[in-house]
Every structure is written in C-alpha cells, then in structure tokens.
N, C-alpha and C positions, 0 to 999 in steps of 0.2 A: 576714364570718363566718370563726372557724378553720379550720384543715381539717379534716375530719369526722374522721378517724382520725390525731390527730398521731402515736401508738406506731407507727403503721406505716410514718411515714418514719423514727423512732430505730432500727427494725428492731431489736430486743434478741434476748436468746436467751430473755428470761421466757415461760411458754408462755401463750401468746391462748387456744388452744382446746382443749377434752380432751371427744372422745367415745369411753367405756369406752377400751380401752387404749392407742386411737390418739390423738394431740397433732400440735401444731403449734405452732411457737415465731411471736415476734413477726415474727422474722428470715424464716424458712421462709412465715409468710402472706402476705409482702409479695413475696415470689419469686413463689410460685406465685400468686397473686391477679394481681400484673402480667403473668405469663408468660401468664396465660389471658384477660387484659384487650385483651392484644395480638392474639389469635384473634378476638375479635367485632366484627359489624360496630355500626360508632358510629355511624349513620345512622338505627338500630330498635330497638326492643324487643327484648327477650330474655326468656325464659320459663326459669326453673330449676324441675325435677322437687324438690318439697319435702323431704325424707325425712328425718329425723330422722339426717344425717351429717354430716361435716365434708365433704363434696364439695358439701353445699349450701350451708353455710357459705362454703367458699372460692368457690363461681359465685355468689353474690350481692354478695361482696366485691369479687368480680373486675369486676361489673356496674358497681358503686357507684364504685369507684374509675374505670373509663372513662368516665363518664358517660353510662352507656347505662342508659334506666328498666328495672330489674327486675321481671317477671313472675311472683312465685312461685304454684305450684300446688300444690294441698291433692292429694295421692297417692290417697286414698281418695273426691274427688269421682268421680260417676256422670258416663256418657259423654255423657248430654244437658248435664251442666253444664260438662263440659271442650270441648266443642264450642261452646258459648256463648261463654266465656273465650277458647279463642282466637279464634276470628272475631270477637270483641270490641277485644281488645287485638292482635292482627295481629304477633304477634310474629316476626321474621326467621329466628330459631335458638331450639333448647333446650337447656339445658343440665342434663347428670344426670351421674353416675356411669355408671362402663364397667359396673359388672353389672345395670344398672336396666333392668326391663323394662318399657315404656315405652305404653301402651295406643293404640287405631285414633285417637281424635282426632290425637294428637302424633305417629302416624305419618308425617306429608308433610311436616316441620320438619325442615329439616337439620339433625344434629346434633353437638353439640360434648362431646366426651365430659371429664370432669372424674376428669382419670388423676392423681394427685399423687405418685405414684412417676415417671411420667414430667413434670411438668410441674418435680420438685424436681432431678432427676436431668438436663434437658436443657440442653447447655452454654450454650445462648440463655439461657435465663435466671439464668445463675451472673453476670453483670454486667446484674442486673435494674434499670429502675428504673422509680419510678410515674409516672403520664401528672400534669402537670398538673391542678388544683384543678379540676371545674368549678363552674358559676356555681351560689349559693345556692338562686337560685326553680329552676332546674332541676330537673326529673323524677327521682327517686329511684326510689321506688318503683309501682307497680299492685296494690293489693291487694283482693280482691273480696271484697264481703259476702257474708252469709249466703246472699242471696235466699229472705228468709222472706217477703217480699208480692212477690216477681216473681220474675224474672233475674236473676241479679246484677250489682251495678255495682260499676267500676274506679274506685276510689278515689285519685286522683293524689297523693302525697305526696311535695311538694320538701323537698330534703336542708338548707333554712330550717326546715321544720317540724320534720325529726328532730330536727336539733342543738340545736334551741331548746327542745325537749320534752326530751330525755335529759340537757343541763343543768339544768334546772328541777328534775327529781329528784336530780341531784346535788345541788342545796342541799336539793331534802326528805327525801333519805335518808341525808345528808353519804358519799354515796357517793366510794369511794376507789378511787384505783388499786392496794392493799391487799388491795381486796375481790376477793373469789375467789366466783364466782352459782354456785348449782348450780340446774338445771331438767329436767325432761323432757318439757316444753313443744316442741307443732307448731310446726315452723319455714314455714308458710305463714299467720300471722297475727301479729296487730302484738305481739301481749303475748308470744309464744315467740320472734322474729325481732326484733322493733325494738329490744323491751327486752332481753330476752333473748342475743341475741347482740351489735347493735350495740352498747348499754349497756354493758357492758364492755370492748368494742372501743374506744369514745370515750375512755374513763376512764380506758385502759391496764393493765387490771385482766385476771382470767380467766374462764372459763366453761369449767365441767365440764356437759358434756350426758349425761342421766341415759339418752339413748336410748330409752328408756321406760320412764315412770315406776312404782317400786316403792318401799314403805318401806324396803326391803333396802339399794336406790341411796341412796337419801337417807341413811339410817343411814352409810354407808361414806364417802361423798362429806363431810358435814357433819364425821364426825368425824376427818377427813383432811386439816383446813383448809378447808376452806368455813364463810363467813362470813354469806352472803344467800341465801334459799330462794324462790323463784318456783313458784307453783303455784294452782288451781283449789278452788274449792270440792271441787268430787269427790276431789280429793288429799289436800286437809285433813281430808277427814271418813273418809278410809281411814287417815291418818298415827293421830288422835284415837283409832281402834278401836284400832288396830296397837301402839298406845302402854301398852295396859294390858295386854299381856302381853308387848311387848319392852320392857324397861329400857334397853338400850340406844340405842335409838331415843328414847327420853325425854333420855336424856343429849345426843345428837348435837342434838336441836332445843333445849334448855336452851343449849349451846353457840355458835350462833348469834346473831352479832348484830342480822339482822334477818329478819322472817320478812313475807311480802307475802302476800297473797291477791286475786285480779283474776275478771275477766272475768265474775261475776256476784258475789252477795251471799250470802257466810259467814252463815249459820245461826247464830245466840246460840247454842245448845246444843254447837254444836262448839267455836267460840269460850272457853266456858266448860270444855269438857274438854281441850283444849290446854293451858289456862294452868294447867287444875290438873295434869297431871302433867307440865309441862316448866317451868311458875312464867315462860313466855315469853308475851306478847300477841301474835296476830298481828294486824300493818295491813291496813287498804284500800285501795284506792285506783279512780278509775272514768274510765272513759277510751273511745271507740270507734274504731274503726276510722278514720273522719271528721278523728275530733280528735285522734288520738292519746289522753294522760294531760291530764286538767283537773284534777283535788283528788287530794290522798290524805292521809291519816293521816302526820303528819311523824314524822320519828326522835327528835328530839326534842320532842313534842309528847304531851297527851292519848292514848295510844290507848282512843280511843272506842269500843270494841265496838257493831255496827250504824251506824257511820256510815262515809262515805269519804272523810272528815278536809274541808279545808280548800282555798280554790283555789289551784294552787301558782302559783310566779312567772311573772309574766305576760300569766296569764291570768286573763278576766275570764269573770264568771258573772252571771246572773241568771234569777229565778224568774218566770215570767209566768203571770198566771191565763187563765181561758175566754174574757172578753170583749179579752185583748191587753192586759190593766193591768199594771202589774210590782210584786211581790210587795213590799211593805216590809221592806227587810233589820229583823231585829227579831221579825217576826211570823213563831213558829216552829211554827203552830196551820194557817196556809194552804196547802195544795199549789199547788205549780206546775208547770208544764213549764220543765225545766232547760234553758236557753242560754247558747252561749260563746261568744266569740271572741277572739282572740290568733293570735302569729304557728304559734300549733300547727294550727291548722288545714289541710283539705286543702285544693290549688288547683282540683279541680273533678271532676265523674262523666266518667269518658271515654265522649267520645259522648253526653252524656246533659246538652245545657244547658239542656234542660225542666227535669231531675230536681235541676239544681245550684243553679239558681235558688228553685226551690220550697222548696228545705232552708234557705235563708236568708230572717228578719227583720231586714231592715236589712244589717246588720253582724256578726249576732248568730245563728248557727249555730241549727237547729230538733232537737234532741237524742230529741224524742220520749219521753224518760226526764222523771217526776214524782217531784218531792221537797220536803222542807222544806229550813228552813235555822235549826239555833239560832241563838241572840241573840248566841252568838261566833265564829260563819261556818262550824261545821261542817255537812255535806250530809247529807242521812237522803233515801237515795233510797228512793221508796213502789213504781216501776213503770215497767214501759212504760206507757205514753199508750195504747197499743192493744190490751192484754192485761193490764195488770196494776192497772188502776186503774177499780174495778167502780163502778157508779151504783145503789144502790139504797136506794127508799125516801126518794129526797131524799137522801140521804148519799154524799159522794167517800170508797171504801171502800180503802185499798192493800192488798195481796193477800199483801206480806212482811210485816206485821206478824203475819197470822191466820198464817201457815206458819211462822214463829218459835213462836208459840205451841204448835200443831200439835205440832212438834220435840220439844216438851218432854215429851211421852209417851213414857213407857218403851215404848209397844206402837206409835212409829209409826216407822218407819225412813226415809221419804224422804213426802214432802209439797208437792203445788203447791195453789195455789189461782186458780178462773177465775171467771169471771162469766157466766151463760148468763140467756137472754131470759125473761121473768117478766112475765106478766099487770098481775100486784097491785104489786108493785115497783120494775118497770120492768126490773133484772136482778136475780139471786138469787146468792148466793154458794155457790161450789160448792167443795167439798175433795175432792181426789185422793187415794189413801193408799197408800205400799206398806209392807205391815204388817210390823214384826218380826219376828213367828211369822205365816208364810201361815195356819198350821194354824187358828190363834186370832189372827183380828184385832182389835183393839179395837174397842168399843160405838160406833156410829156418832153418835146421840143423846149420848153420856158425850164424844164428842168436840165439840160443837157446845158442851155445857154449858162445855165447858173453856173455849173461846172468849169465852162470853157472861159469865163469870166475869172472866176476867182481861185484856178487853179492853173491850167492850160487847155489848150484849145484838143490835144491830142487823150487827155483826158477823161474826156466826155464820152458818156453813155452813151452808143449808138442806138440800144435797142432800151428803152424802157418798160417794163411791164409792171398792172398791178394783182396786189394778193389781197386778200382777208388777212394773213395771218404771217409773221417769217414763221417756218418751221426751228423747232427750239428744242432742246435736249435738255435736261434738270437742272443744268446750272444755266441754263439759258444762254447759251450758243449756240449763235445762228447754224444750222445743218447746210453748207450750202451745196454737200453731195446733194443734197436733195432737189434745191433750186436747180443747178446746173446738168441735172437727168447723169450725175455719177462721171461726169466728163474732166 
C-alpha cells in the first residue's frame, strides 16, 4: 500500500484545511501533526475530543501518522455512553484543544492539549519529520456505532480499509487533487472524518469545514472555489427550501461539480426541487460504519434519483433472501438483505468476537440493510431488516417507498413510516407526519388514499399519526426505535 497521505510528505504551502477563517497549509499539517505525533504514547489508543475544529483534525492526523488507533468522540454523547466508550476502548491519553471543556468521564485521562500556535511556533518542530509508514492491516481508526440495539461497539478500521475505500471513490467521483470539499459534517463519524477530512487529505486536495452547517456557508464556500458538497439528507432538504428564495445559493450549487448526499436516503421530492432550481443531480452513495462506502452513484454515470448507484471497485455485493438463497442478479422484483465483502471492510468489534462473528456469512459482511438491485447493478435500498421492512398481509412492504410518496404532499413536511403488531395482518403499516401547517394538517384517510393510488392498495398506512418533530440522531436519521415504542 502507498502511504496514506503522500501531500503530507511533499509538504506544499497549498492549504489541506480551512475551518471558517483558520487554515492550515500542507506544509504547516505535517509540522504540527508530527510535532504532536511525537507527544503520544505508541503503545495505546488515543481518544480526540471530536469538535468540529482544526484541532481535531490535526490530533487524529497526528494519531494516523504515529500509528497509534484513534479514538474519536462524538462531544454531544451522554455520560452513560462516554463512560461505556472509554472503558471500552481503554484509551491512554486525550486529545482536544486548550479551551475544550472536557466532561466527568474524560476526566481521569491525561491530557494532551492540541495548541497549534504552540505546536507551529516550537523550534522542535521547525526540522519536523514523519515517523515511518505504518503497517497496512494496522489499527487506524475506533469508531463507535449508534448503539441503537445495545452499547455501542468499536469498530476497528485498518488504514487497508481506508485507503482502499477513499481510492475507489477516487475512480467513482474522478476525485482530484483540484478538488476543493466543502462540508459541515461531525468529525466523530466515518462520512464527516474519513471522507470528509481524510478524502481530501489522500487526494492532496482541500477541505473547507463549514463548522456548522448553514446555506449561508455553503453559498460562500461553493462560490469561492469549492468544487464537491458533502452533506445529509437534513441539509439537502434545508439548501431545497433556502434555494427558492436565495438565488444565489441556486447559483453556488449550479456551480458545483459534484454534489453527494449520504448517510441515509434523499427523499424524491427534494431530489426533484434541487435539480430544478440549480439544473444540478445530486448523488448517493451507501456505506456504514462497518464497511465504510460499498456503491454510490458514479460521476460519470446515470444519476438515478432513489438509488445508491452501483458497487464501486472492489467491492463485492449480494442480495440474499429469508431462507439464505442469494438473489439472482437480474431479478429487480425480489428484496434482499444487502451483503459485502472487499478489502473495505472492518477488522473486528473491539471486545466483542461474539458480535464480529455473528456479523459475518462466510465472507460476506450481514449489512442488515434490504434492497433490490436493477437488471444494470444499480442498488434501490428498501430498509433496515429491522425497522424498515414491514410484513403485512403476506406482503414484504419497504417503508421508503410509502415516505417518498408521503413527501409528495404539499401538506406533509417530514414523514417516516413503521410497522406495528396487527391481529388480522400480522403488522400494519403506520405513517408518522410532521405537518406543514401544525395549524391544518392534512387528511389522514386523503393521505393513505395517496398511497393506495400511486403505489398499491395493500400499501397504505392504516394508522396515521402526527408529531412536531421526527426524532433524529446527529446525522439525521430518523430513530424509529423511538416512533415504534422499541418494537
């Protein structure tokens, strides 16, 4: 393998990283990344305080580069789950920024403060240089799921998986050192940190971090030379609103070469109000924590509206049904449970070789995600396996087709759909609604007919209810443990 970040041994003065009016040249990351790679110990884990800065940027650089597994922590988890995380992952030291104040779990971790006016300005490191490569399968990173069915588990991902996944989207997004990402994507998850930061870092390209994200940022950033837009469903469907009454903001994403959307599944109706007033498509792409990126929508390719394109290089896919048969590529009519395997995968749950075992068929990763596959290999994901793929009446019902539909009312502003326990049916399909006008929501029965109309008839919500709000998790994925009372 290359070395993960070759710009960082050319050390250039091009700048790597821009959050709001602070940078950092190629030159300047490889200083300070060495300088602080030289403070830790290489023997442990290391935990970085997440924060949407360049101070997290450079302590997980600094990690990467020593070959010491990085830790990163979501700022905003509750102390029962940062108490899990570390006594999990056993980390030696943490690293944050000097003004980060830093909560009771991570109190008893010695800390390593991440100063880059001292770390640039110390004469130690004015004849900096980086440690040695290390080995491929080696521990990169610890990244911890949800824990939406338990605790969360540490996801071991060797600097094999990164490099071999952030190439693969270089051929499917002819991603360049040219390109300039703009995001205001959580730096303690793989789609704001792996792609997000090191994807550009690899490529020798930049990243402007939006710090958090507004259309304002985006507007400024895109039409300032940014090239590639990284963001959320939630982000998309605010740029979509934001867009019909700032023109300019229509301009700045019209100007964009490529626009992505991750971590769950863009809504047709936004999809369709993007393109019409920026004349831009934006891509999918679908990937977890686990496996990092398996498909996405190529740059030059189809952009299929409702799919997440195609498997990129590498990696391999297949559909398997109920009984364990595997899906005949062809047949675009059959759901299945989505499985991969390729060198993107993780090396195992820390602590957990019940759990890591369990996740594997053969060879062949258990994704827990249901989809089809048309007849020219693009993915149509239907659901989670465990929430979003309802049983009723004999029928395998997916729950993003009826909330696509849903969408498409003028009177419904945000829409999930679940499946709860049914006598006669076995389960019933239920719709969430958060209404456009609280004042006047739309006809509960007029929305069920919408359904049976322009889907099928066995389809349709039986039970509709409405919310204030869908519950949401940081990347803005609907919780629908939550809607469905954990059922």
């Amino acid at each position: 393998m290359s070395l993960l970040f070759p710009a960082l041994q050319e050390a250039s003065s091009q700048t790597a990283l821009r959050f709001g009016d602070r940078a950092l040249s190629y030159h300047e990351l490889a200083r300070a990344a060495s300088g602080l790679a030289a403070r830790l110990d290489h023997s442990a884990r290391v935990a970085v305080w997440a924060t949407p800065t360049l101070e997290t940027a450079v302590g997980v650089i600094a990690g990467l580069v020593a070959g010491v597994p990085v830790v990163p922590v979501n700022p905003k988890s509750g102390e029962r789950e940062l108490t899990h995380i570390i006594g999990d992952s056993t980390p030696a030291q943490v690293l944050a920024g000097p003004d980060a104040d830093l909560p009771e779990p991570l109190s008893g971790l010695p800390r390593t403060g991440v100063d880059l006016d001292e770390l640039l300005s110390d004469e130690a490191t004015a004849s900096w240089g980086l440690p040695p490569e290390p080995s491929p399968g080696s521990a990169a990173l610890i990244v911890y799921t949800s824990g939406t069915t338990g605790p969360p588990k540490g996801v071991v991902l060797s600097r094999r998986a990164i490099a071999s996944n952030l190439d693969a989207l270089e051929d499917a997004w002819e991603w360049t050192a040219d390109d300039v990402l703009v995001h205001g994507l959580p730096l303690f998850h793989v789609h704001g940190l792996i792609l997000g930061v090191l994807g550009p870092l690899r490529r020798g390209g930049t990243l402007r971090h939006l710090g958090h994200f507004t259309p304002e940022g985006v507007t400024r950033e895109l039409a300032g030379g940014g090239t590639m837009l990284f963001g959320v469903p939630t982000m998309y469907h605010r740029l979509a609103a934001a867009c019909e009454t700032a023109p300019e903001l229509a301009e700045a994403l019209r100007g964009a070469r490529l626009l992505v959307s991750g971590s769950a599944a863009l809504p047709l109706p936004d999809h369709e109000r993007l393109t019409r007033a920026t004349g831009q498509r934006v891509i999918e792409r679908y990937g977890m924590t686990e496996t990092l990126m398996n498909t996405s929508v190529r740059a030059d390719g189809e952009p299929r509206p409702g799919t997440v394109g195609v498997p990129l290089r590498d990696v391999d896919v297949r559909l398997v049904d109920e009984s364990g048969e595997r899906v005949p590529e062809g047949d675009s009519e059959s759901v299945g449970e989505l499985q991969v395997r390729g060198p993107n995968l993780f090396t195992e749950y820390l602590n957990r070789p019940d759990a890591t075992t369990e996740a594997f068929d053969g060879g062949w990763f258990r994704t827990g995600d249901m989809a089809t596959r048309d007849p020219d290999g693009y993915i149509r994901l239907v659901g989670r396996k465990a929430t979003d793929l309802i049983k009723s009446g004999g029928y395998k019902i997916g729950a993003g087709e009826i909330e696509n539909v849903l969408l498409s009312h003028s009177g419904v502003a945000e829409a999930a759909v679940t499946g709860e326990p049914d006598e006669d049916l076995g389960e019933r399909v239920v719709a969430w609604i958060v209404p456009a006008d609280p004042q006047s929501p739309p006809d509960g029965d007029a929305l069920s007919a919408l359904v049976a109309e322009q889907l099928a008839p066995h389809k349709r919500p039986r039970v509709v209810r409405f919310l204030d709000a869908l519950p949401r998790n940081d990347m803005g994925k609907v919780l629908k443990r939550e809607l469905s009372g954990g059922q």
